[in-house]
The first five atom37 places (N, CA, C, CB, O) and aatype in JSON, in Angstrom:
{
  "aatype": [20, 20, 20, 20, 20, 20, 20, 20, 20, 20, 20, 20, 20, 20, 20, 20, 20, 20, 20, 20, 20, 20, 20, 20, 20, 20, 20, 20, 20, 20, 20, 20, 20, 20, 20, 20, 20, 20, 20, 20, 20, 20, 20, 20, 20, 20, 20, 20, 20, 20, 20, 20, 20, 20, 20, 20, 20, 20, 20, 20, 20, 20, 20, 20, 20, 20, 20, 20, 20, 20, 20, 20, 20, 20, 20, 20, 20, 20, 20, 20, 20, 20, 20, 20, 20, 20, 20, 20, 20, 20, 20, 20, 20, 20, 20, 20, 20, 20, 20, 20, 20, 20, 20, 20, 20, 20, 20, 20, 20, 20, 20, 20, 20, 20, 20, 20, 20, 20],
  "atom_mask": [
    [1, 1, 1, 1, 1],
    [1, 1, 1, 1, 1],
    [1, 1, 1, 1, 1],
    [1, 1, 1, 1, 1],
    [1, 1, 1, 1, 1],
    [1, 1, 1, 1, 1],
    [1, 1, 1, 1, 1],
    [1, 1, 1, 1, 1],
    [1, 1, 1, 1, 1],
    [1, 1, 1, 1, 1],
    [1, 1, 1, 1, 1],
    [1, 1, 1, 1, 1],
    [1, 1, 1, 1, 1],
    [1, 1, 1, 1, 1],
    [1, 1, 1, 1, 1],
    [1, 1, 1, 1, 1],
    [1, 1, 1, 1, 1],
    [1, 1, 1, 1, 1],
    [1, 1, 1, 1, 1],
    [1, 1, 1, 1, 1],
    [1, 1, 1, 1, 1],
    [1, 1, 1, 1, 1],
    [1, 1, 1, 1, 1],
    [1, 1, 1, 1, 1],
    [1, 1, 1, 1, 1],
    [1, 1, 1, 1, 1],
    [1, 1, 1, 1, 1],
    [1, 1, 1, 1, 1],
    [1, 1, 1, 1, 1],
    [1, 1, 1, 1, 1],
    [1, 1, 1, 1, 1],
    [1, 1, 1, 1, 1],
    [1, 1, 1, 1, 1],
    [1, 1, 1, 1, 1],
    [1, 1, 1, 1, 1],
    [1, 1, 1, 1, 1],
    [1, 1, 1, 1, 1],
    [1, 1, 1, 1, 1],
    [1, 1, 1, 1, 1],
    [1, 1, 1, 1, 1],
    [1, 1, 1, 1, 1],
    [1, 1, 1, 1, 1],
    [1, 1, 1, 1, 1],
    [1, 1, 1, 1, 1],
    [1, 1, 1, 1, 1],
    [1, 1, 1, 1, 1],
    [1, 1, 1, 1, 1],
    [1, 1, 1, 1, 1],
    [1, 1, 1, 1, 1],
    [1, 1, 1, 1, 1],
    [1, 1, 1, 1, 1],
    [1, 1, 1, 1, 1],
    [1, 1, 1, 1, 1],
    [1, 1, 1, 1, 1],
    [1, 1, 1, 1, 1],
    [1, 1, 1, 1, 1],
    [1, 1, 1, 1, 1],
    [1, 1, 1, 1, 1],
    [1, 1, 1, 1, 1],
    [1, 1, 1, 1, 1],
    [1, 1, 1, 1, 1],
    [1, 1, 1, 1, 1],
    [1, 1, 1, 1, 1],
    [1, 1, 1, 1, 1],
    [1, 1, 1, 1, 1],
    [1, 1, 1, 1, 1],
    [1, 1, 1, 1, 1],
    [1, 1, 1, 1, 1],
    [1, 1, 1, 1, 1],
    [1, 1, 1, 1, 1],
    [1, 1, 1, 1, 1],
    [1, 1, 1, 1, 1],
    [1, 1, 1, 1, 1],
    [1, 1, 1, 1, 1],
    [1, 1, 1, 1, 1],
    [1, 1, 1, 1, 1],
    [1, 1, 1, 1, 1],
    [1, 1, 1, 1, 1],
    [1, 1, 1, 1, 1],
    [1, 1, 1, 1, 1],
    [1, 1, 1, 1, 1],
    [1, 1, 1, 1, 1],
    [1, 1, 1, 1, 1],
    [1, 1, 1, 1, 1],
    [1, 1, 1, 1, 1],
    [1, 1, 1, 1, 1],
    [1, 1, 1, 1, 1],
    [1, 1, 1, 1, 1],
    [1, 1, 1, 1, 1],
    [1, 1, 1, 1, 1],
    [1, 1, 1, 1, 1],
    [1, 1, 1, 1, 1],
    [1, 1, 1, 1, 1],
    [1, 1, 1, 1, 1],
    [1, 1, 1, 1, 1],
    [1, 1, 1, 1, 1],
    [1, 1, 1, 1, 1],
    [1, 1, 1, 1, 1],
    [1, 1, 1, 1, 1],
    [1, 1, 1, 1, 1],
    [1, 1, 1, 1, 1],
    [1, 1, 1, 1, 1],
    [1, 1, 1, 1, 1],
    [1, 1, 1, 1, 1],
    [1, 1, 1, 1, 1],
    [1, 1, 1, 1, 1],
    [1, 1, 1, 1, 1],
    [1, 1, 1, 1, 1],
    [1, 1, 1, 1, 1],
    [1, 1, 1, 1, 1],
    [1, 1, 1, 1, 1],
    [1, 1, 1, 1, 1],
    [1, 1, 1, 1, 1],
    [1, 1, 1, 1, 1],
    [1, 1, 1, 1, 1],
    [1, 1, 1, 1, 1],
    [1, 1, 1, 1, 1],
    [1, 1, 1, 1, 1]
  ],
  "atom_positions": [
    [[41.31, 26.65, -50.56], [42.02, 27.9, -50.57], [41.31, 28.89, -49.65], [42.14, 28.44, -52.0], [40.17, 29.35, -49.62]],
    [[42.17, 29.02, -49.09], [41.77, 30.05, -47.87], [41.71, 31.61, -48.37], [42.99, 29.97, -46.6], [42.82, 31.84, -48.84]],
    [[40.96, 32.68, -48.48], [41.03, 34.09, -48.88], [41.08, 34.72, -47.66], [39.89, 34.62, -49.76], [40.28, 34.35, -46.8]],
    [[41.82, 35.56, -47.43], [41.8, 36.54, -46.6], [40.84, 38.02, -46.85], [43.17, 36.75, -46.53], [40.76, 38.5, -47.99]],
    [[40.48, 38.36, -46.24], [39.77, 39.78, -46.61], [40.35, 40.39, -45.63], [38.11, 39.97, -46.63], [40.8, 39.87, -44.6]],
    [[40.34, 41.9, -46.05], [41.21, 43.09, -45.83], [39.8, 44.15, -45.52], [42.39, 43.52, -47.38], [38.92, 44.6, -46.24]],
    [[40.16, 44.27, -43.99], [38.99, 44.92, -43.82], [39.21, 46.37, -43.49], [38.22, 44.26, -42.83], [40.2, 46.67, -42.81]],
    [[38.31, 47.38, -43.94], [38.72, 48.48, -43.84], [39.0, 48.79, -41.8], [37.51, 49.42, -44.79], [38.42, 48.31, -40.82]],
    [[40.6, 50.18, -41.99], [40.57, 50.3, -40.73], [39.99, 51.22, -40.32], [41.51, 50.3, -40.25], [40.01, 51.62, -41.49]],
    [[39.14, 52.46, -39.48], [38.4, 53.07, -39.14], [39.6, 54.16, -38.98], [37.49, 52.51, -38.14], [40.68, 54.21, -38.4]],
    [[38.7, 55.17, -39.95], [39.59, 56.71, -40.13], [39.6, 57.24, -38.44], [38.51, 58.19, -41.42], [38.96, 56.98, -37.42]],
    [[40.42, 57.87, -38.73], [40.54, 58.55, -36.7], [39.47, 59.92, -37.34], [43.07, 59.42, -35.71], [39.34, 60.16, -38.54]],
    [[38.81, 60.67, -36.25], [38.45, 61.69, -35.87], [38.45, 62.53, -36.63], [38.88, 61.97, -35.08], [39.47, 63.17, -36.38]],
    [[37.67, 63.25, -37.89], [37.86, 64.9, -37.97], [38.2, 65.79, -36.95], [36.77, 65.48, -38.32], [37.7, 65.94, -35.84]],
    [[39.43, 66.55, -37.66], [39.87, 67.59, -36.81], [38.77, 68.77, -36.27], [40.97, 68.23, -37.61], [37.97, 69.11, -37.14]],
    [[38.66, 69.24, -35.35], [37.74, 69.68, -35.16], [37.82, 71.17, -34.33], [37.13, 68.66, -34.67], [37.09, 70.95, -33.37]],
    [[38.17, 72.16, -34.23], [38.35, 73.53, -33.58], [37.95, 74.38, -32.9], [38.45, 74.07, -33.98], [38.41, 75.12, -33.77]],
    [[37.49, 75.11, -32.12], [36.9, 76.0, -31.9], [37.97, 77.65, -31.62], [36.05, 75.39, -30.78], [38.74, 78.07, -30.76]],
    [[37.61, 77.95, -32.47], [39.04, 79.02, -32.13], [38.19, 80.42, -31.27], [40.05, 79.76, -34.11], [38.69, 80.78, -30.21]],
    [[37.35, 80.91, -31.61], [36.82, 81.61, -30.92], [35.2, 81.33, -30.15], [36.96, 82.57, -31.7], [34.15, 81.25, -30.79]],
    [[35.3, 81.21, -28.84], [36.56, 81.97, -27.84], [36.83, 80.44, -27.83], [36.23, 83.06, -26.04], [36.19, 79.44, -28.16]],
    [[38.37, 80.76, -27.19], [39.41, 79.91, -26.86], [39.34, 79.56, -25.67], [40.55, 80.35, -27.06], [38.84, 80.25, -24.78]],
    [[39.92, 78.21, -25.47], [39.92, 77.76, -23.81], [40.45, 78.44, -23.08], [40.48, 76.63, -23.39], [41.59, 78.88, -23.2]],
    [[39.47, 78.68, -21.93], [39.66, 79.7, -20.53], [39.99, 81.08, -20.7], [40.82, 79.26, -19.61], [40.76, 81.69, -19.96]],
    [[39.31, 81.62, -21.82], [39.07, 83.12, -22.32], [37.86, 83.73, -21.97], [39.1, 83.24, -23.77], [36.76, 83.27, -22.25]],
    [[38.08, 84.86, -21.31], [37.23, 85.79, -20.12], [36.85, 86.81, -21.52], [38.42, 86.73, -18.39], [37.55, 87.53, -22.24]],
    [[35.27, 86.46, -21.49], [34.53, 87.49, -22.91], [34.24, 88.83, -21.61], [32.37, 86.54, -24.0], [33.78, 88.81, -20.47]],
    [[34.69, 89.69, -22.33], [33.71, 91.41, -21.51], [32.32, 91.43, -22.11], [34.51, 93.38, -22.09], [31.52, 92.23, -21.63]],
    [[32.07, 90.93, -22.73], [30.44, 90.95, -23.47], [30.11, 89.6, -23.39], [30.28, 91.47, -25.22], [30.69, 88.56, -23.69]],
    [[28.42, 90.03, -22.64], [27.6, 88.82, -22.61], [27.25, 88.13, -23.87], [26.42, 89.11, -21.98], [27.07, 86.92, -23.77]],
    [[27.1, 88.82, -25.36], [27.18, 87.58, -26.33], [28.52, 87.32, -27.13], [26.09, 87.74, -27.39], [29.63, 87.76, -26.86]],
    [[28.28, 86.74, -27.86], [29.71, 86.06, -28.87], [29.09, 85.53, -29.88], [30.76, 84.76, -28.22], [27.97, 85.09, -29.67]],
    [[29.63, 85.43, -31.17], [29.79, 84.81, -31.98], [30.92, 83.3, -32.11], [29.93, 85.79, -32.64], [32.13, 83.45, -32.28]],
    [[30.37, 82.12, -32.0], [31.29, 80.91, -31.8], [32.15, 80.78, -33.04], [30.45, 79.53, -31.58], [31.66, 80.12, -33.95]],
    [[32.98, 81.14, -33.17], [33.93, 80.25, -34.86], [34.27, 78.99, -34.6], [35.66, 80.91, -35.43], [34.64, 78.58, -33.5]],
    [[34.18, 78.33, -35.59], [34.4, 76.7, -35.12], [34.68, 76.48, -36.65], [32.86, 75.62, -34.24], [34.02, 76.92, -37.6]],
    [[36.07, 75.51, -36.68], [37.26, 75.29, -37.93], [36.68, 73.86, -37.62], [39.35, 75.73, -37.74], [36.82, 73.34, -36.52]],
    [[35.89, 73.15, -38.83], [36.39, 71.98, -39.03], [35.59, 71.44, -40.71], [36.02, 71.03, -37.55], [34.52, 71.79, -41.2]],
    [[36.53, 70.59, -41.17], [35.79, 70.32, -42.35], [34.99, 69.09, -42.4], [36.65, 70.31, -43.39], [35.39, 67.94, -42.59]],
    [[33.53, 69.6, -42.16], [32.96, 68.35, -41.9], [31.47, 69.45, -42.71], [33.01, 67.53, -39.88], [31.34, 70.64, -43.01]],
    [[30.64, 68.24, -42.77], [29.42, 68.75, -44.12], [28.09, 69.14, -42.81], [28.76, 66.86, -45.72], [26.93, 69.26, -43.22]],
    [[28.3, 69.26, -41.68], [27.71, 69.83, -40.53], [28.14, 69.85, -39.13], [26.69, 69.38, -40.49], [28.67, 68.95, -38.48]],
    [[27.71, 71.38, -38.69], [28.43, 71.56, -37.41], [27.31, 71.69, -35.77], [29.37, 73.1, -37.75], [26.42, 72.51, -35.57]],
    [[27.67, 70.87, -35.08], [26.58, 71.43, -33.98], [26.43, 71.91, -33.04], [26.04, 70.99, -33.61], [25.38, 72.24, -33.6]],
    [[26.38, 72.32, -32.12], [26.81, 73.23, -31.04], [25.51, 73.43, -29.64], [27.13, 74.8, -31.92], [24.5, 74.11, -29.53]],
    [[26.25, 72.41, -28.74], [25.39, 72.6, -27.03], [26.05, 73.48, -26.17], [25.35, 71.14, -26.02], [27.12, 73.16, -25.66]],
    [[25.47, 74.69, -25.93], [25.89, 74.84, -24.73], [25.23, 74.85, -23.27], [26.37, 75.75, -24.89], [24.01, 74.74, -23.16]],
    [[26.09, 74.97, -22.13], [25.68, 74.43, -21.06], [25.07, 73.88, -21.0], [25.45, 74.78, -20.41], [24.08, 74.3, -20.4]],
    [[25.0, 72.53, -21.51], [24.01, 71.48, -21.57], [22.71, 71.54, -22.0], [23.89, 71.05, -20.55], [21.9, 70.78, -21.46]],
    [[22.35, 72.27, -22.84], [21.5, 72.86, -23.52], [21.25, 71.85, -25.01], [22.08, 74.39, -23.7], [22.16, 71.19, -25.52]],
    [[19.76, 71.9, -25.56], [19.9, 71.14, -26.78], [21.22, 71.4, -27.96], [18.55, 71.41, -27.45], [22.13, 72.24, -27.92]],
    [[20.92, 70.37, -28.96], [22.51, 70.73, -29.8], [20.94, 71.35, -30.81], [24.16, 68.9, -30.63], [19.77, 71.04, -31.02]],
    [[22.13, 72.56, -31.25], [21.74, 73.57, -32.15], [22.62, 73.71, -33.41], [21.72, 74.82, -31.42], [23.79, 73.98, -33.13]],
    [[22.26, 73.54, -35.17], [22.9, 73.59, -36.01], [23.56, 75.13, -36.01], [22.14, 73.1, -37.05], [23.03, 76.17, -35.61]],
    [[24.92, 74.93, -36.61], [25.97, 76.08, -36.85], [25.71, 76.39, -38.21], [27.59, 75.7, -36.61], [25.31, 75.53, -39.0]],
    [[26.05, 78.29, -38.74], [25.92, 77.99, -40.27], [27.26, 78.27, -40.31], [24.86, 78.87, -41.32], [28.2, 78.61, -39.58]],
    [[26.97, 77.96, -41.55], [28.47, 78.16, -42.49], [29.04, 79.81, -43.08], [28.17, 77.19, -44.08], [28.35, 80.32, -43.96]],
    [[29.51, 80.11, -42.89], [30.13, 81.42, -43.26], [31.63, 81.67, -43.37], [29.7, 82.31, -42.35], [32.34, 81.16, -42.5]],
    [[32.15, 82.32, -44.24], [33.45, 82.78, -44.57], [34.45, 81.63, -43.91], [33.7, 84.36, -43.96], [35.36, 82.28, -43.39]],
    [[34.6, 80.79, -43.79], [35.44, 79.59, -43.88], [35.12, 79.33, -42.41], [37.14, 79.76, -44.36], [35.91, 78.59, -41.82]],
    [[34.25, 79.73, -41.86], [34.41, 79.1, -40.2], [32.18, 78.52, -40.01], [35.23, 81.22, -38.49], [31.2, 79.12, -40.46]],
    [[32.21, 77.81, -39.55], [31.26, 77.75, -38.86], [30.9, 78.5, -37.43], [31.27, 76.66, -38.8], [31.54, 78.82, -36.43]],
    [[29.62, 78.6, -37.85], [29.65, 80.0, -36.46], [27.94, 79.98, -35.67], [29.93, 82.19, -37.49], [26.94, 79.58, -36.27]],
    [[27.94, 80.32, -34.74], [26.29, 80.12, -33.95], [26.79, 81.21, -32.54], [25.75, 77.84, -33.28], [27.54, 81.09, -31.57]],
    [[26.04, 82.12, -33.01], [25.72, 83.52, -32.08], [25.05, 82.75, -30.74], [24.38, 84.85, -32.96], [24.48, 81.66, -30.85]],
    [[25.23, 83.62, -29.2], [24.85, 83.09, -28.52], [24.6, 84.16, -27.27], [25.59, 82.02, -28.5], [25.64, 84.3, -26.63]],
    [[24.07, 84.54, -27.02], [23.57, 85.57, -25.72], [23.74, 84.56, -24.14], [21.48, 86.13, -26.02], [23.37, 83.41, -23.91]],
    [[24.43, 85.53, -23.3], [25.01, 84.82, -22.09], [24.36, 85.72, -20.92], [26.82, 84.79, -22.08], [25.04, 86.61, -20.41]],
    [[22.66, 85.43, -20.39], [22.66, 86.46, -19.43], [23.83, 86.62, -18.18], [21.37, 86.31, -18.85], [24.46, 87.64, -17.88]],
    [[23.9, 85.37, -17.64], [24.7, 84.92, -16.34], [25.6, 84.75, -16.46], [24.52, 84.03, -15.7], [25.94, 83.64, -16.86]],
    [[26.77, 85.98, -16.11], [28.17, 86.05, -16.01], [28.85, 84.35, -15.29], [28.47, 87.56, -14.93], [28.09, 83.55, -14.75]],
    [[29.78, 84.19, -15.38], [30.22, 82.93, -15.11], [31.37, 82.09, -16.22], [28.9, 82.2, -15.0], [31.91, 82.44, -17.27]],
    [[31.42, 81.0, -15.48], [32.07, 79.87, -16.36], [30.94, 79.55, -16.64], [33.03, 78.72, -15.84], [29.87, 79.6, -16.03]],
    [[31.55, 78.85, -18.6], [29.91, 78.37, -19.45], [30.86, 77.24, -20.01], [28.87, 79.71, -20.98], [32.07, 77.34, -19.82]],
    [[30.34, 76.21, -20.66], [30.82, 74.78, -21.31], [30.31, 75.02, -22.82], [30.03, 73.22, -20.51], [29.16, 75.45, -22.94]],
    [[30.87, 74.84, -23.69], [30.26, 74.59, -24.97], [30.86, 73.53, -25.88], [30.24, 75.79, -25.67], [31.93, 73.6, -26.48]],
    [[29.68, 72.22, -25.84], [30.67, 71.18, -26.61], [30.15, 70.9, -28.3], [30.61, 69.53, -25.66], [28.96, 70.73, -28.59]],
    [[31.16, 70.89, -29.21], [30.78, 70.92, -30.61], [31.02, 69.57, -31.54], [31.53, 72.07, -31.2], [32.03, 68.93, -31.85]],
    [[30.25, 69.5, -31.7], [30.3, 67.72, -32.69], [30.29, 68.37, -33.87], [28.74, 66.32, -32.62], [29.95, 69.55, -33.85]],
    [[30.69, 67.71, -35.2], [30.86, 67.47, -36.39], [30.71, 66.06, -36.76], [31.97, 67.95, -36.71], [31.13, 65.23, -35.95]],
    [[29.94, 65.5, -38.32], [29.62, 64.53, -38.41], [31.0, 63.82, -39.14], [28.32, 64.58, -38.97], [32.0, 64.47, -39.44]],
    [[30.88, 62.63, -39.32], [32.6, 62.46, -39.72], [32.43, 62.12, -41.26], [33.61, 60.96, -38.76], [31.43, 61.46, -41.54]],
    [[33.16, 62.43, -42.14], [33.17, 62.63, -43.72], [33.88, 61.37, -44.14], [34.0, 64.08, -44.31], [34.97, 61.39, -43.58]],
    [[33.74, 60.29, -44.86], [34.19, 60.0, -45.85], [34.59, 58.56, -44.78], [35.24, 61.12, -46.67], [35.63, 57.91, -44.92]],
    [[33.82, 58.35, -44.04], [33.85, 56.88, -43.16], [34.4, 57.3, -41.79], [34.95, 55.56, -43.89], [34.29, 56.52, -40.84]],
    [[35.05, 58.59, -41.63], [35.44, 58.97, -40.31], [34.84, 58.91, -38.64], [35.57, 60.06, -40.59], [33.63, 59.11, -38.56]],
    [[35.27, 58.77, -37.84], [34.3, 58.82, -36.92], [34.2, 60.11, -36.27], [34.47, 57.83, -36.03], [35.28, 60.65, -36.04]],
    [[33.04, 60.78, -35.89], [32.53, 62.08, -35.54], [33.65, 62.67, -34.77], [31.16, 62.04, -34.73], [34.48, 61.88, -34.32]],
    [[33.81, 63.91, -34.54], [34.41, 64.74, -33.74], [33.97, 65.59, -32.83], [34.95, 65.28, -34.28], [33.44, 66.58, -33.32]],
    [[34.0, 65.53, -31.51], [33.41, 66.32, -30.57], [34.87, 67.05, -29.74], [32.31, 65.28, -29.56], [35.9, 66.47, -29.4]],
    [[34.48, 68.59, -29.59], [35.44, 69.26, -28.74], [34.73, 70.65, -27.72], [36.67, 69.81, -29.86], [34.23, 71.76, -27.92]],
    [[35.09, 69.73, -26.49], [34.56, 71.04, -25.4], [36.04, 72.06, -25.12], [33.88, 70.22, -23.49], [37.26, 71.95, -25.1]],
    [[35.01, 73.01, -24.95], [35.58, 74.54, -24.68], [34.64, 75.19, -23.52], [35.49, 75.6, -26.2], [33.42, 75.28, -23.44]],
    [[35.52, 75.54, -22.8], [35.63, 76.53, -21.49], [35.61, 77.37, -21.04], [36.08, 76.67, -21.05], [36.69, 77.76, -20.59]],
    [[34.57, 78.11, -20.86], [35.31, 79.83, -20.98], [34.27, 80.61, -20.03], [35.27, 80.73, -22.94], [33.11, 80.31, -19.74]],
    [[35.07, 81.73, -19.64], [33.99, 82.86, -18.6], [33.46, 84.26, -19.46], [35.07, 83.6, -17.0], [34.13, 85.04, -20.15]],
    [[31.78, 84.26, -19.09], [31.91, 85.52, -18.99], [31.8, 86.24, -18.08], [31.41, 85.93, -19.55], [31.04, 85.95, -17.16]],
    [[32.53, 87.4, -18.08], [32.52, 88.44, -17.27], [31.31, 89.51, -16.49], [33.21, 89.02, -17.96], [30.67, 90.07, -17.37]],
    [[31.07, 89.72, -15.76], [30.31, 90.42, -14.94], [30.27, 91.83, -15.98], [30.98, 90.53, -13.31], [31.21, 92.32, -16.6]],
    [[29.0, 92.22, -15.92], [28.63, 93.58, -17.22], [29.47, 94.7, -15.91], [26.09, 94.11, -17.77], [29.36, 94.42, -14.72]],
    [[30.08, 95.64, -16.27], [30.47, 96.56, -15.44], [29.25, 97.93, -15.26], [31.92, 96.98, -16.03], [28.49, 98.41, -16.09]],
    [[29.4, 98.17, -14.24], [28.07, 99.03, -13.46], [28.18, 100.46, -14.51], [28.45, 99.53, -11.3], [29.14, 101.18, -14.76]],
    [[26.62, 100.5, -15.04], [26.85, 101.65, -15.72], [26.32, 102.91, -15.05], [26.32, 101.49, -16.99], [25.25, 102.97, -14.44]],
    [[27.45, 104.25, -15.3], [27.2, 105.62, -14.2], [25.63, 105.94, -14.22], [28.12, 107.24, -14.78], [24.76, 105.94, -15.1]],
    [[25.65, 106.12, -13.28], [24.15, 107.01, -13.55], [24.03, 108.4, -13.86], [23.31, 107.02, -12.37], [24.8, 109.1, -13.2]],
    [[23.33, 109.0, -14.64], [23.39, 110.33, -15.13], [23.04, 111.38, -14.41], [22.74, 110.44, -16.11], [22.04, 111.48, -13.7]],
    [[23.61, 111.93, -14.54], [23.31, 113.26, -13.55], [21.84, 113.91, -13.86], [24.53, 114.56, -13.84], [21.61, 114.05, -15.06]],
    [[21.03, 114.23, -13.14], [19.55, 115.11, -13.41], [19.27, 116.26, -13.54], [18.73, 115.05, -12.65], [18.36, 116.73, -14.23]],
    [[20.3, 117.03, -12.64], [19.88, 118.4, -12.42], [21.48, 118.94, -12.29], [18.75, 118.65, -10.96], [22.41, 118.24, -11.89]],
    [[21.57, 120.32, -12.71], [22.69, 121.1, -12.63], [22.85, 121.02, -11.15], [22.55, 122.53, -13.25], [21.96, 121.11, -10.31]],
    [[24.63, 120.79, -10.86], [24.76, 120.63, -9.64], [26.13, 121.4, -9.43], [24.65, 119.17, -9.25], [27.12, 120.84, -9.92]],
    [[26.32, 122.5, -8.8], [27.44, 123.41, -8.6], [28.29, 122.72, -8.0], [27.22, 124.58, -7.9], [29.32, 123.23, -8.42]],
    [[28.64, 121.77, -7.2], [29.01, 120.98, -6.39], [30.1, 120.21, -7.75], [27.63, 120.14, -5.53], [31.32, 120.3, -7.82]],
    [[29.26, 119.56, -8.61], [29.92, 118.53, -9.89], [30.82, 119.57, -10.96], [28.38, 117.65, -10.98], [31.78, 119.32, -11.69]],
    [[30.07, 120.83, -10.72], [31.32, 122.05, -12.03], [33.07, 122.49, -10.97], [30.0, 124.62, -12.41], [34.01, 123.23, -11.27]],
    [[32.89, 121.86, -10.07], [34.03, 121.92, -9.17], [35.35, 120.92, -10.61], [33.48, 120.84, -7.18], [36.43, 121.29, -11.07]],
    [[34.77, 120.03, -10.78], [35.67, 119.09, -11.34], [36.57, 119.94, -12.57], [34.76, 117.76, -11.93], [37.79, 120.04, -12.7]],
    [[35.34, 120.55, -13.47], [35.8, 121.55, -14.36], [36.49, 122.4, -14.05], [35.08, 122.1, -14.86], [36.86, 123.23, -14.89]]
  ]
}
């Protein structure tokens, strides 16, 4: 007698999110806070090819603050481990930041010339 065995099939992917920032979203501020939606029991987070750094957990999103000196396009790719036999989930996101805009310089000395405006 021949038995067949029934072998388990391999769960697809935890869903995995990054909602803020969103693909090809131009930040005006050099840092951010990352939100990242996924239900998985840890979240990790590389950017620009940078080591992976654990996310914490907060108010239903996973999240990892991040300071951006160099305006530009930046890459940030996020793994989650996969729950319950799943296999892991990784999702890159794309995004620019923006150039800091030039701040005025202050005036020094009373200038009769500048009370024209008034």
């Amino acid at each position: 007698m021949n038995k067949k065995t029934k072998r388990a099939e391999p769960r697809p992917p935890e869903r995995i999110a990054v909602d803020y920032p969103h693909e090809g979203e131009v930040l005006a501020e050099p840092s951010c806070t990352f939100l990242i939606d996924a239900p998985a029991r840890g979240v990790e987070i590389a950017v620009d090819g940078d080591e992976w750094r654990p996310c914490r957990r907060s108010d239903g999103y996973w999240r990892h603050d991040r300071l951006f000196p160099d305006p530009g396009v930046h890459q940030a790719v996020v793994r989650c481990a996969g729950t319950g036999g799943a296999e892991p989930a990784i999702r890159v996101c794309r995004f620019v930041v923006a150039p800091a805009a030039p701040v005025a310089k202050p005036r020094t000395r009373w200038d009769a010339a500048s009370m024209d405006q008034w």
